[in-house]
mmJSON file of the N, C-alpha and C atoms, coordinates in Angstrom:
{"data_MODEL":{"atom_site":{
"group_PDB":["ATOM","ATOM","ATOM","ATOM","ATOM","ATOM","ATOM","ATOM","ATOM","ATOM","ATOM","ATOM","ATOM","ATOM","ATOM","ATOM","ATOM","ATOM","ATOM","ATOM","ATOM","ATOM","ATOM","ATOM","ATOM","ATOM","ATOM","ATOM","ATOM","ATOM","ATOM","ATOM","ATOM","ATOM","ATOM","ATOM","ATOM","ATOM","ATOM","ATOM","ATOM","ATOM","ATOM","ATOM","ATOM","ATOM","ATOM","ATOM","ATOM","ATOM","ATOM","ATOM","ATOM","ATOM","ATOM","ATOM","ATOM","ATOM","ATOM","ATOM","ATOM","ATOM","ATOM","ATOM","ATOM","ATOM","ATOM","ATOM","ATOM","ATOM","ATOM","ATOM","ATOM","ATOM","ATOM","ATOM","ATOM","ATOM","ATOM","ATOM","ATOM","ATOM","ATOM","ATOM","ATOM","ATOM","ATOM","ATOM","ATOM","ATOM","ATOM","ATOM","ATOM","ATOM","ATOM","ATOM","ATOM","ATOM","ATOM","ATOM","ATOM","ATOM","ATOM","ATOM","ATOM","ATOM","ATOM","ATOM","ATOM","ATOM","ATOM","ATOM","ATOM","ATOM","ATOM","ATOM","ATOM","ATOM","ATOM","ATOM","ATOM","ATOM","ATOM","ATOM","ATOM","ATOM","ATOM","ATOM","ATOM","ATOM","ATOM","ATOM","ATOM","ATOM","ATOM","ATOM","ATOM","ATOM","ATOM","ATOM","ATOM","ATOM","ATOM","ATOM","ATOM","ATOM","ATOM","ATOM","ATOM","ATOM","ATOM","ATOM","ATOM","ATOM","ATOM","ATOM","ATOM","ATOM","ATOM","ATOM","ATOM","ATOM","ATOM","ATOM","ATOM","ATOM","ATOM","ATOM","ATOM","ATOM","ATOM","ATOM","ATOM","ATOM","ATOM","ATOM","ATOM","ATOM","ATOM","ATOM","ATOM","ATOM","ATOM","ATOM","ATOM","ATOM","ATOM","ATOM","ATOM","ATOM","ATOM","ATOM","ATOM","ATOM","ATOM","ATOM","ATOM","ATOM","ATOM","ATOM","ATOM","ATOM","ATOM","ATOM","ATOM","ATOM","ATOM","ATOM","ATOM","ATOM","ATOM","ATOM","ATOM","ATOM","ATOM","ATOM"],
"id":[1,2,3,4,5,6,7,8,9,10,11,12,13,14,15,16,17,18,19,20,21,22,23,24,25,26,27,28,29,30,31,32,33,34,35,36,37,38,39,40,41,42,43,44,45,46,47,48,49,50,51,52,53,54,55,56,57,58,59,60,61,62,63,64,65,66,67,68,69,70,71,72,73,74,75,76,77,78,79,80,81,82,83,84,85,86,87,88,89,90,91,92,93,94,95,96,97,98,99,100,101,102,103,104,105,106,107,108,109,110,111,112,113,114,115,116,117,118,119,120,121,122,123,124,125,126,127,128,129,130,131,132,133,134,135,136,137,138,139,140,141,142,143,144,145,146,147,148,149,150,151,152,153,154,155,156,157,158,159,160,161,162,163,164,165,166,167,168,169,170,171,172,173,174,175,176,177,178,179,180,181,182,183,184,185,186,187,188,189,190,191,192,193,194,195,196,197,198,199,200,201,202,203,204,205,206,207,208,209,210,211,212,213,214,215,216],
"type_symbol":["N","C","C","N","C","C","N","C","C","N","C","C","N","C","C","N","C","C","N","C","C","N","C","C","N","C","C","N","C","C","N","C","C","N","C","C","N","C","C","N","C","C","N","C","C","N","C","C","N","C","C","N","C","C","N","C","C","N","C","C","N","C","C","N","C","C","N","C","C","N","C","C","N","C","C","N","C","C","N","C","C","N","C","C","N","C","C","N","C","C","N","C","C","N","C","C","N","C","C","N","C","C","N","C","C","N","C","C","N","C","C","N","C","C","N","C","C","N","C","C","N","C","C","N","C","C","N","C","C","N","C","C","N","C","C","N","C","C","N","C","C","N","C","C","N","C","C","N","C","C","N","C","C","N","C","C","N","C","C","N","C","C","N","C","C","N","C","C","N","C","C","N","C","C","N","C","C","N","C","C","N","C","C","N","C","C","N","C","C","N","C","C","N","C","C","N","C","C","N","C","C","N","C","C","N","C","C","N","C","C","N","C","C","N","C","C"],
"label_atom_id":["N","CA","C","N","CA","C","N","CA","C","N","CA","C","N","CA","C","N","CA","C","N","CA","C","N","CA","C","N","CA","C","N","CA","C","N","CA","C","N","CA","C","N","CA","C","N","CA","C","N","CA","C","N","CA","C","N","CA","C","N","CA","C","N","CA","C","N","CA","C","N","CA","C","N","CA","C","N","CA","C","N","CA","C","N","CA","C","N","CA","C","N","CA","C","N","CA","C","N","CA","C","N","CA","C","N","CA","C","N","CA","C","N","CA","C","N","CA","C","N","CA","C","N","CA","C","N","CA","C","N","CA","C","N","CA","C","N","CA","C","N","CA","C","N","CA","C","N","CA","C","N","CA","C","N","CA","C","N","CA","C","N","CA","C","N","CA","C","N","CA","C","N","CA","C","N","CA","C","N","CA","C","N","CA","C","N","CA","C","N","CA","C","N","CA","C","N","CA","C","N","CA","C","N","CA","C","N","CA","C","N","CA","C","N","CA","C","N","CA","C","N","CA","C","N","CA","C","N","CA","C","N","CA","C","N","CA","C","N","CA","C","N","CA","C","N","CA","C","N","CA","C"],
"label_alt_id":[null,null,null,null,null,null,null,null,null,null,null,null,null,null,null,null,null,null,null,null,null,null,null,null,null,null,null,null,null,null,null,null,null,null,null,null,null,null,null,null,null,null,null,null,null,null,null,null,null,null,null,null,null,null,null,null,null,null,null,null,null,null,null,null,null,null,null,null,null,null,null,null,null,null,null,null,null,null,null,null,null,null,null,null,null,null,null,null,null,null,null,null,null,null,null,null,null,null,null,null,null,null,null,null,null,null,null,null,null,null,null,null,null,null,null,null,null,null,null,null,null,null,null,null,null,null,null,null,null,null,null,null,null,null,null,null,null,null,null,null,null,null,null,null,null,null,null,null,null,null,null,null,null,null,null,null,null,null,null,null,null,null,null,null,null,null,null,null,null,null,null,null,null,null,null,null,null,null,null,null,null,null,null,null,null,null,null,null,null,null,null,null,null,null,null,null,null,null,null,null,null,null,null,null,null,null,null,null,null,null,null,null,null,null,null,null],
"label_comp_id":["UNK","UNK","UNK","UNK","UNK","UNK","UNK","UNK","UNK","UNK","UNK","UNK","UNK","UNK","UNK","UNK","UNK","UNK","UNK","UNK","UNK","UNK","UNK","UNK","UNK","UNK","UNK","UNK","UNK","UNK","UNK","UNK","UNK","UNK","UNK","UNK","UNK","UNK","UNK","UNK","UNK","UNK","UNK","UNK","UNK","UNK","UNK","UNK","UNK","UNK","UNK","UNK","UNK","UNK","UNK","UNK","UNK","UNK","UNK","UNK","UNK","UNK","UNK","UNK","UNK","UNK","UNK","UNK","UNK","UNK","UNK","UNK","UNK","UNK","UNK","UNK","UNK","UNK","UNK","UNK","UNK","UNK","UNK","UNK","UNK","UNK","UNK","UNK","UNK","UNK","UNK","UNK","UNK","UNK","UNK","UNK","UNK","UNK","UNK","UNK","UNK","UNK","UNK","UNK","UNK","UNK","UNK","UNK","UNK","UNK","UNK","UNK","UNK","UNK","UNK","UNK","UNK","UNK","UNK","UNK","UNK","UNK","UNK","UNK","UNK","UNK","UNK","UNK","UNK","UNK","UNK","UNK","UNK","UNK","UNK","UNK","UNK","UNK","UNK","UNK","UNK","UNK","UNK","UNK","UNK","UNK","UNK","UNK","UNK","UNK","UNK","UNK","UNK","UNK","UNK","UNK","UNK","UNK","UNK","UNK","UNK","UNK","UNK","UNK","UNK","UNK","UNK","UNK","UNK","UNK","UNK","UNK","UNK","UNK","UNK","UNK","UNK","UNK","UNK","UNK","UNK","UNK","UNK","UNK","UNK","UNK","UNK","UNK","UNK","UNK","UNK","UNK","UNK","UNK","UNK","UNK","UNK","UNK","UNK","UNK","UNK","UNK","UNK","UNK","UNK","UNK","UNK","UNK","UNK","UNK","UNK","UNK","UNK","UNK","UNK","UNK"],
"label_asym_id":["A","A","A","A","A","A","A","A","A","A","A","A","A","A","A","A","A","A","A","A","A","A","A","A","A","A","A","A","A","A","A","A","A","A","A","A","A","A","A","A","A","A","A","A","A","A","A","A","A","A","A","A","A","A","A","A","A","A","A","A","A","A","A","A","A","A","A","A","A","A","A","A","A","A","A","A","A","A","A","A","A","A","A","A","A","A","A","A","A","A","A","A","A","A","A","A","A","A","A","A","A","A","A","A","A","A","A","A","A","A","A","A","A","A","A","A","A","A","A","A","A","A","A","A","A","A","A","A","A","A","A","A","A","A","A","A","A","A","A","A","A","A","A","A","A","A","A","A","A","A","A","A","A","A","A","A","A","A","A","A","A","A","A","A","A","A","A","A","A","A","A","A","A","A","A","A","A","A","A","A","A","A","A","A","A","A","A","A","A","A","A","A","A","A","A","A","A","A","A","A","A","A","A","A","A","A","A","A","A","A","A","A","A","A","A","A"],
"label_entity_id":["1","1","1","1","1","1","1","1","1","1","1","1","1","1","1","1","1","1","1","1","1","1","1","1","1","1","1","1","1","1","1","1","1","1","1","1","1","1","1","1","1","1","1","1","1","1","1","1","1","1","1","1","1","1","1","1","1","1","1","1","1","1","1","1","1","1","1","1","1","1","1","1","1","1","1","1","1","1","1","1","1","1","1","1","1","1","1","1","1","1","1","1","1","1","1","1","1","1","1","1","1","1","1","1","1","1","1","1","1","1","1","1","1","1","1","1","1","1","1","1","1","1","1","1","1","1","1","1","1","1","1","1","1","1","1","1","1","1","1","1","1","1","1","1","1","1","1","1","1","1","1","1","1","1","1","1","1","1","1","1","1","1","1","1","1","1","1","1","1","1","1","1","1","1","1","1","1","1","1","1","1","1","1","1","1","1","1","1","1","1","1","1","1","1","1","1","1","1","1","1","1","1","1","1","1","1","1","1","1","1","1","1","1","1","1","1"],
"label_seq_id":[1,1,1,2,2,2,3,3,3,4,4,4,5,5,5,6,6,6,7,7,7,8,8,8,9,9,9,10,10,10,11,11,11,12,12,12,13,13,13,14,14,14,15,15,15,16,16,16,17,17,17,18,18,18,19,19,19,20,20,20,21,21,21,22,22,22,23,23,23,24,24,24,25,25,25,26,26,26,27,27,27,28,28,28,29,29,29,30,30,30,31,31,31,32,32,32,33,33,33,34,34,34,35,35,35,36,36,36,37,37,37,38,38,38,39,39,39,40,40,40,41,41,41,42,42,42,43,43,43,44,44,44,45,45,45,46,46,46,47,47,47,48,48,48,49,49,49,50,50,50,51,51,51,52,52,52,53,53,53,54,54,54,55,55,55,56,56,56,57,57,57,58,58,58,59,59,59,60,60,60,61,61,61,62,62,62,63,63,63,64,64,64,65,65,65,66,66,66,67,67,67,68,68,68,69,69,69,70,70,70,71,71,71,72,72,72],
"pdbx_PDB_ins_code":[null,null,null,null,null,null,null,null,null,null,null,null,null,null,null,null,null,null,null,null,null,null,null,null,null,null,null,null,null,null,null,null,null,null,null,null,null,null,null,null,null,null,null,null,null,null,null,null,null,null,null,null,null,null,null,null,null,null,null,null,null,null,null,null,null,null,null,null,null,null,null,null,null,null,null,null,null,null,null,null,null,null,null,null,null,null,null,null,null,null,null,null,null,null,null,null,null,null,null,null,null,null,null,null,null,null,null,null,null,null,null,null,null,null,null,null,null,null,null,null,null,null,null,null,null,null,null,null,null,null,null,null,null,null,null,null,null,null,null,null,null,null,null,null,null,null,null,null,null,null,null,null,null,null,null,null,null,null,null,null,null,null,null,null,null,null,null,null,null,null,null,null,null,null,null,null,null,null,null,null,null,null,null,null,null,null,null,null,null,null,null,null,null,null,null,null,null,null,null,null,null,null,null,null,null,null,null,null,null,null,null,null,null,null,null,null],
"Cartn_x":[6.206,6.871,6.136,4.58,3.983,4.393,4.839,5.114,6.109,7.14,8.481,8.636,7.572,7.776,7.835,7.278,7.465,7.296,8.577,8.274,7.181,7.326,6.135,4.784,4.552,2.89,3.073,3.849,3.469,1.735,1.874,0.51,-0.719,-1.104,-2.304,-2.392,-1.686,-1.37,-0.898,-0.188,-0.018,-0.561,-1.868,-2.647,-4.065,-4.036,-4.776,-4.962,-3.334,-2.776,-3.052,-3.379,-2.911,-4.256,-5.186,-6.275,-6.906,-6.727,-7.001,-6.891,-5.251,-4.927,-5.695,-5.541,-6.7,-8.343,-8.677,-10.53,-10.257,-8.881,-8.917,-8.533,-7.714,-7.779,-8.552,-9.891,-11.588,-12.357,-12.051,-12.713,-14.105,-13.44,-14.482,-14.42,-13.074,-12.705,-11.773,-12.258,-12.028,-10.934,-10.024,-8.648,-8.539,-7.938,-7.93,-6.477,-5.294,-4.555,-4.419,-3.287,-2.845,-1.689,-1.326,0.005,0.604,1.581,2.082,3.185,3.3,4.72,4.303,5.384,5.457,6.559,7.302,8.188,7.085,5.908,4.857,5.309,6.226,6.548,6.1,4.639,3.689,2.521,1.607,0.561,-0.042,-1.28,-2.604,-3.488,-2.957,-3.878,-5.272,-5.985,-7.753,-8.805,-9.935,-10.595,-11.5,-10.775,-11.705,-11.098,-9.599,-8.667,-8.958,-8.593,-9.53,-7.842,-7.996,-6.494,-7.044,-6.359,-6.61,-5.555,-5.297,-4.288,-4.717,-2.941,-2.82,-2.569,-3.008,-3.0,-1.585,-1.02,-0.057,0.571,-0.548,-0.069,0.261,-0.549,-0.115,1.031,1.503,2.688,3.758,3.774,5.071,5.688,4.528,4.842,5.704,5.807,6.417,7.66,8.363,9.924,9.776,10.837,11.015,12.663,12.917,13.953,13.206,14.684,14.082,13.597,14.197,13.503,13.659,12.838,12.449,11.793,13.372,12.638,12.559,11.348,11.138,10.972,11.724,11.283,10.847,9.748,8.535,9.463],
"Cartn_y":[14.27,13.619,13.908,13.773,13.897,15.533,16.578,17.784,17.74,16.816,17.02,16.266,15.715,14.414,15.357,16.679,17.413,18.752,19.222,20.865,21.792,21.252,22.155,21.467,19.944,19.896,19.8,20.287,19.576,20.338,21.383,21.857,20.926,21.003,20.128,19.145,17.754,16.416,16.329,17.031,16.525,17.185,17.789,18.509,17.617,16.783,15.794,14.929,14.806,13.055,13.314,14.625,14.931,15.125,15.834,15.786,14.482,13.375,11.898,11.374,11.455,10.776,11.383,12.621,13.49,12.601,12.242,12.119,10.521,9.473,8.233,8.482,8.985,9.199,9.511,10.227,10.341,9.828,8.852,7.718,7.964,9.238,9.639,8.608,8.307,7.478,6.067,4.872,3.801,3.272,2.534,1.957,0.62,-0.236,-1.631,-2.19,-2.34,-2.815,-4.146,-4.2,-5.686,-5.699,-7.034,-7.275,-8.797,-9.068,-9.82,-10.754,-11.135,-11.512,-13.128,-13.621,-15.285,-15.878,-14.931,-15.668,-15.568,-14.609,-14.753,-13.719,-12.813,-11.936,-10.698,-10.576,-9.089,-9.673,-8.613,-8.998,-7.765,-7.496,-6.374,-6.735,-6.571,-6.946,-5.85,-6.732,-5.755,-7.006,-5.928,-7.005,-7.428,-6.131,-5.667,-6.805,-7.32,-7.827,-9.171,-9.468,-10.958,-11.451,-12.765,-13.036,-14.506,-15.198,-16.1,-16.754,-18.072,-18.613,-17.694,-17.817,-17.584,-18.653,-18.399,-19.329,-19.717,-21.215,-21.367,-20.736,-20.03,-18.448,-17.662,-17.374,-15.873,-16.021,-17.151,-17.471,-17.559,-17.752,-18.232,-16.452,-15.722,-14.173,-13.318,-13.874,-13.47,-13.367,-12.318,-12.449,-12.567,-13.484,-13.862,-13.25,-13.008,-12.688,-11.809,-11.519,-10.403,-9.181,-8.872,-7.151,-7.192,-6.83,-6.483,-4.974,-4.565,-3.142,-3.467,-2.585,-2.644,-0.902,-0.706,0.189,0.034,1.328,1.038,2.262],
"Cartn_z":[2.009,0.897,-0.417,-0.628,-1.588,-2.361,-1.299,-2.115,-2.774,-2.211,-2.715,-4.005,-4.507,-5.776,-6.949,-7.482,-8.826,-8.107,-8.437,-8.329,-8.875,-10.642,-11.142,-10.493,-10.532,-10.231,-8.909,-8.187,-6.433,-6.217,-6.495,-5.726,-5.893,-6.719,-7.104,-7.006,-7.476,-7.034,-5.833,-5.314,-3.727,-2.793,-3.393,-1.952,-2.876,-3.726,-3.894,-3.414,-3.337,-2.318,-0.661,-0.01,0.974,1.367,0.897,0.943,0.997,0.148,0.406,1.377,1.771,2.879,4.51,4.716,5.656,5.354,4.22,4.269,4.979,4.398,5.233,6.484,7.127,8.318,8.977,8.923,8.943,9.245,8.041,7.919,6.966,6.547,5.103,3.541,3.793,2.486,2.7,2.281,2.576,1.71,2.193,1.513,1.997,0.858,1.005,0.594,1.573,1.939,1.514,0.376,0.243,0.242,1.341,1.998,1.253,0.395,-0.165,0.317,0.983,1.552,2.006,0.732,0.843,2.012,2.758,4.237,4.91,4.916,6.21,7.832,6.978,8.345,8.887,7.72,7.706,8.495,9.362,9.985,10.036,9.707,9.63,11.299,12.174,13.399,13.688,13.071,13.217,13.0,13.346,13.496,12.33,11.048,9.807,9.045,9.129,8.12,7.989,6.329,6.276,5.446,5.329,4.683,3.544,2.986,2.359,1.389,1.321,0.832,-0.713,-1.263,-2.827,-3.485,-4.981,-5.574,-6.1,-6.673,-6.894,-8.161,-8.594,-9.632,-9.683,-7.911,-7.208,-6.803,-6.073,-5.19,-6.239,-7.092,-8.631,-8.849,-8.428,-9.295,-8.229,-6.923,-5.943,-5.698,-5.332,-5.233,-3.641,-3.313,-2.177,-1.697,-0.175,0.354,2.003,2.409,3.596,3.189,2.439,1.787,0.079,-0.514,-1.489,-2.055,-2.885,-3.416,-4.722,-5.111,-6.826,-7.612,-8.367,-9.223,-10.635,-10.035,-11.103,-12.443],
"occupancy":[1.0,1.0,1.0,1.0,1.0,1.0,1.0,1.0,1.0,1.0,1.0,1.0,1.0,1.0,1.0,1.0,1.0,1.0,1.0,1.0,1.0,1.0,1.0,1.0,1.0,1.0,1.0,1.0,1.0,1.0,1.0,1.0,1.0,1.0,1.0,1.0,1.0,1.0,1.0,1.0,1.0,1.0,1.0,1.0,1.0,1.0,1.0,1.0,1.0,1.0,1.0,1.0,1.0,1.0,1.0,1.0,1.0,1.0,1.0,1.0,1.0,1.0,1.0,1.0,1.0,1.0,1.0,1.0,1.0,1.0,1.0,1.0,1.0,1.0,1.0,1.0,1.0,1.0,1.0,1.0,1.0,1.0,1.0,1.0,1.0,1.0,1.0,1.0,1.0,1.0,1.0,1.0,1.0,1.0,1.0,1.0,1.0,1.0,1.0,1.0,1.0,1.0,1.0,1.0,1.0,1.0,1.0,1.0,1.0,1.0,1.0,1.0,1.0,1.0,1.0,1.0,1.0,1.0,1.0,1.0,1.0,1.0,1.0,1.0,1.0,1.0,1.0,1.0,1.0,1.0,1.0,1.0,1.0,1.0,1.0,1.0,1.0,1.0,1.0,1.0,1.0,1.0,1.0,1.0,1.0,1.0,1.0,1.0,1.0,1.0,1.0,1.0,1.0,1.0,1.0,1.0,1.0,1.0,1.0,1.0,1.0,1.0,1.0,1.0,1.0,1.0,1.0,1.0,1.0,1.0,1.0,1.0,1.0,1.0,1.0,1.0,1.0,1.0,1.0,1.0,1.0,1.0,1.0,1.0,1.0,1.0,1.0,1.0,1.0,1.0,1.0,1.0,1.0,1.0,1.0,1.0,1.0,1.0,1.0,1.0,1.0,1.0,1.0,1.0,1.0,1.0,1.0,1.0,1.0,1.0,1.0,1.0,1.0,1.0,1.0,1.0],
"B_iso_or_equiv":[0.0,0.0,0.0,0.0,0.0,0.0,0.0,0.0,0.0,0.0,0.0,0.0,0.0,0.0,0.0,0.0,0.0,0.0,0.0,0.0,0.0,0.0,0.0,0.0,0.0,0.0,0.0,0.0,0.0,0.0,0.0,0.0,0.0,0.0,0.0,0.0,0.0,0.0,0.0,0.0,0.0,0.0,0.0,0.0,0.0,0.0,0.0,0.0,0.0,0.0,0.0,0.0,0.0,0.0,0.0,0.0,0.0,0.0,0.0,0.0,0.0,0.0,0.0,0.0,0.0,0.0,0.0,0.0,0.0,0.0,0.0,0.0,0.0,0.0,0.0,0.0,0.0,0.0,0.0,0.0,0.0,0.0,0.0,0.0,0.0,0.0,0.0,0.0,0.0,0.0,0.0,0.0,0.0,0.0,0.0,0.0,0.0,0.0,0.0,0.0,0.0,0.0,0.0,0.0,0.0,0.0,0.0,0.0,0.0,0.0,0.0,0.0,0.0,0.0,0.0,0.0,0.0,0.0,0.0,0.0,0.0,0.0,0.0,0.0,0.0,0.0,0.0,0.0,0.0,0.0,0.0,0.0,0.0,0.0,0.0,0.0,0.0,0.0,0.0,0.0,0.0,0.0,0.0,0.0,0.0,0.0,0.0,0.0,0.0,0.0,0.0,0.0,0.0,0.0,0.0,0.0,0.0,0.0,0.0,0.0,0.0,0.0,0.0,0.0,0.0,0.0,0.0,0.0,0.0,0.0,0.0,0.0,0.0,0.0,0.0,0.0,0.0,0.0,0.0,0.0,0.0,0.0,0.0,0.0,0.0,0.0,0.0,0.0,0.0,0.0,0.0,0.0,0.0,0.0,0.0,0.0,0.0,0.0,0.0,0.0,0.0,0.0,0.0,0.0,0.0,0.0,0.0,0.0,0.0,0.0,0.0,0.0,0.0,0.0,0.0,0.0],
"pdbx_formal_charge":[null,null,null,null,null,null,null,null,null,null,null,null,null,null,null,null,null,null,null,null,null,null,null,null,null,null,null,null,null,null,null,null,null,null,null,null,null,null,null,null,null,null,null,null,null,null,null,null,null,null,null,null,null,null,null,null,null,null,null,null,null,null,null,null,null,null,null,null,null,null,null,null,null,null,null,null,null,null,null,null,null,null,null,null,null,null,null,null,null,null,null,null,null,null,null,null,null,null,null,null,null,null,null,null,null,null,null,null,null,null,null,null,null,null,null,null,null,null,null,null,null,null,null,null,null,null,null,null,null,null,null,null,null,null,null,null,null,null,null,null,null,null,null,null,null,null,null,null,null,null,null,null,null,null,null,null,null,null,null,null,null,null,null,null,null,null,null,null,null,null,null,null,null,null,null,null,null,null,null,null,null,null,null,null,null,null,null,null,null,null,null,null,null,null,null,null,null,null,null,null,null,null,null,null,null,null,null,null,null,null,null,null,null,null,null,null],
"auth_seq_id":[1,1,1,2,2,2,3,3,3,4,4,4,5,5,5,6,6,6,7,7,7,8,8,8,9,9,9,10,10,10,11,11,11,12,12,12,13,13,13,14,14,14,15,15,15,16,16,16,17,17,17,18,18,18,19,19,19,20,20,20,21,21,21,22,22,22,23,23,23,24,24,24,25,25,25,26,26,26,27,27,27,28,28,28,29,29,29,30,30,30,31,31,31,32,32,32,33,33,33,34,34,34,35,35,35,36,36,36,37,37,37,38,38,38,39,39,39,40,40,40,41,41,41,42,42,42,43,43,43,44,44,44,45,45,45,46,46,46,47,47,47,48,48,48,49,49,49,50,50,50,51,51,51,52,52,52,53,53,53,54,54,54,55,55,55,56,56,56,57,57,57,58,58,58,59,59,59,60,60,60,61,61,61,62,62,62,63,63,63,64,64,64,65,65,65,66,66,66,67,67,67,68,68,68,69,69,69,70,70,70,71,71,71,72,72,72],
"auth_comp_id":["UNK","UNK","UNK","UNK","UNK","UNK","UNK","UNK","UNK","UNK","UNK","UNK","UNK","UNK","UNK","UNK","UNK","UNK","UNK","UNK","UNK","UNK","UNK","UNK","UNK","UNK","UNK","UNK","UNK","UNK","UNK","UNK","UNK","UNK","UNK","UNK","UNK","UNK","UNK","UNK","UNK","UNK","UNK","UNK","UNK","UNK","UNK","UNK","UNK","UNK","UNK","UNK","UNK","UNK","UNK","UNK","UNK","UNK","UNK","UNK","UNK","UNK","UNK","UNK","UNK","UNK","UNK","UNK","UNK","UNK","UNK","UNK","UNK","UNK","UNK","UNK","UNK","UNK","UNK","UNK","UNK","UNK","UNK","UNK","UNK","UNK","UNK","UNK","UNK","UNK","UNK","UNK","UNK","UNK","UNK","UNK","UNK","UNK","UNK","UNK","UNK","UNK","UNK","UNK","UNK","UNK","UNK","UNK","UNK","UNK","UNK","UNK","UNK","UNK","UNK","UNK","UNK","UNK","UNK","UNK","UNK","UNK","UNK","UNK","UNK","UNK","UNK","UNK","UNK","UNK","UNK","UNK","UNK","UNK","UNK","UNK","UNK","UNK","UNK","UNK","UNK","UNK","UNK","UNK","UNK","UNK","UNK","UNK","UNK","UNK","UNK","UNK","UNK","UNK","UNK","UNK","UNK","UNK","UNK","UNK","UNK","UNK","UNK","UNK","UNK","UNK","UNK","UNK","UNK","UNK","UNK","UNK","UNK","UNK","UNK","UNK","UNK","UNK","UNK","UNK","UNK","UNK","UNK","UNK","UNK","UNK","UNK","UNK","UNK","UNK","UNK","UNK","UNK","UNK","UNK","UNK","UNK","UNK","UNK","UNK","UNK","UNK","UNK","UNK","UNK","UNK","UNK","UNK","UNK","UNK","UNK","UNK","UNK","UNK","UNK","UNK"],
"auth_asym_id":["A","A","A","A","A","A","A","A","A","A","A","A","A","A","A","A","A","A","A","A","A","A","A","A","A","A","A","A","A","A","A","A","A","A","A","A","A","A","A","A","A","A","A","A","A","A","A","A","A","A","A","A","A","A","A","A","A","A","A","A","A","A","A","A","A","A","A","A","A","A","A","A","A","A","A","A","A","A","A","A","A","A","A","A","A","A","A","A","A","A","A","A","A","A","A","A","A","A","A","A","A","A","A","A","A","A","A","A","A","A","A","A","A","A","A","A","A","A","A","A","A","A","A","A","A","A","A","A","A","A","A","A","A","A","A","A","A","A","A","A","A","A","A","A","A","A","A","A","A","A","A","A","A","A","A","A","A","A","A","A","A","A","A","A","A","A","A","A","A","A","A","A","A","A","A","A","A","A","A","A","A","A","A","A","A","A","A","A","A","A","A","A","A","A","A","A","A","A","A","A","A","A","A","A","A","A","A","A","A","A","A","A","A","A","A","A"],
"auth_atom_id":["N","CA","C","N","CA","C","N","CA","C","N","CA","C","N","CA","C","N","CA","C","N","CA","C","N","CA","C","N","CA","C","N","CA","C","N","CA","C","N","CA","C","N","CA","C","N","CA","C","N","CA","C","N","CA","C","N","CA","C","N","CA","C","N","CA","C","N","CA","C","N","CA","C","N","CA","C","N","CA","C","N","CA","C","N","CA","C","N","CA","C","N","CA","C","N","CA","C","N","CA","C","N","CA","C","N","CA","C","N","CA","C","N","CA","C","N","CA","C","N","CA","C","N","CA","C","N","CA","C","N","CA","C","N","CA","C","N","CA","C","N","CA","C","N","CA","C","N","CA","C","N","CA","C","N","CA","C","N","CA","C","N","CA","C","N","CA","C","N","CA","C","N","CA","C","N","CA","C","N","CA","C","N","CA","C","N","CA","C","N","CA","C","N","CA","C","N","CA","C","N","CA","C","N","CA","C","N","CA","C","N","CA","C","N","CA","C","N","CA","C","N","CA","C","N","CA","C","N","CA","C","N","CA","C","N","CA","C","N","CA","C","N","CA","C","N","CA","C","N","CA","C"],
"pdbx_PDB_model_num":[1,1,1,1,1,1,1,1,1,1,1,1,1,1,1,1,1,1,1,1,1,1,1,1,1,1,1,1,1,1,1,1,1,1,1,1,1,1,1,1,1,1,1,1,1,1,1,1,1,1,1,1,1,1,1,1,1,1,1,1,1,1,1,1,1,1,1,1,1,1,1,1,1,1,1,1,1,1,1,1,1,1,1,1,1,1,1,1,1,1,1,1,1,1,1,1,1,1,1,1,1,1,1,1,1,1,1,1,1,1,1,1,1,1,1,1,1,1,1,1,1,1,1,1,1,1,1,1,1,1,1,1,1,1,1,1,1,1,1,1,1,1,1,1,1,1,1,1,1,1,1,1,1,1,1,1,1,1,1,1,1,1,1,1,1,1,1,1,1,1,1,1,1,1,1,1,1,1,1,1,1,1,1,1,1,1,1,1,1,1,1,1,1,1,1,1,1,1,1,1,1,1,1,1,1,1,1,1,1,1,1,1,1,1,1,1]
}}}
């Protein structure tokens, strides 16, 4: 997918992105996963994953439903 996002820059940015994604799969390069979902129907099962209530600031900024797409 990452090649197919710009014809002219695919090379470089997506053998950037691709190259990234290869060093986390490794486990050369570390990524930190944040999962948002105020129904509560996402789960990270490991033994690395830590969770913690949001604040009633965080929770206000949330769109709620079964699926939610956003364009940026």
């Amino acid at each position: 997918m990452a090649t197919r996002w710009n014809e002219e820059d695919k090379t470089q940015r997506a053998q950037e992105l691709l190259g990234a994604i290869e060093k986390i799969k490794a486990g050369e390069l570390g990524i930190t996963v944040i999962i948002e979902d105020p129904m509560g129907n996402s789960a990270i099962i490991s033994e690395k994953a830590t969770s913690r209530e949001l604040t009633q600031e965080e929770a206000a900024c949330l769109r709620t439903g079964m699926i939610v797409f956003e364009k940026e």
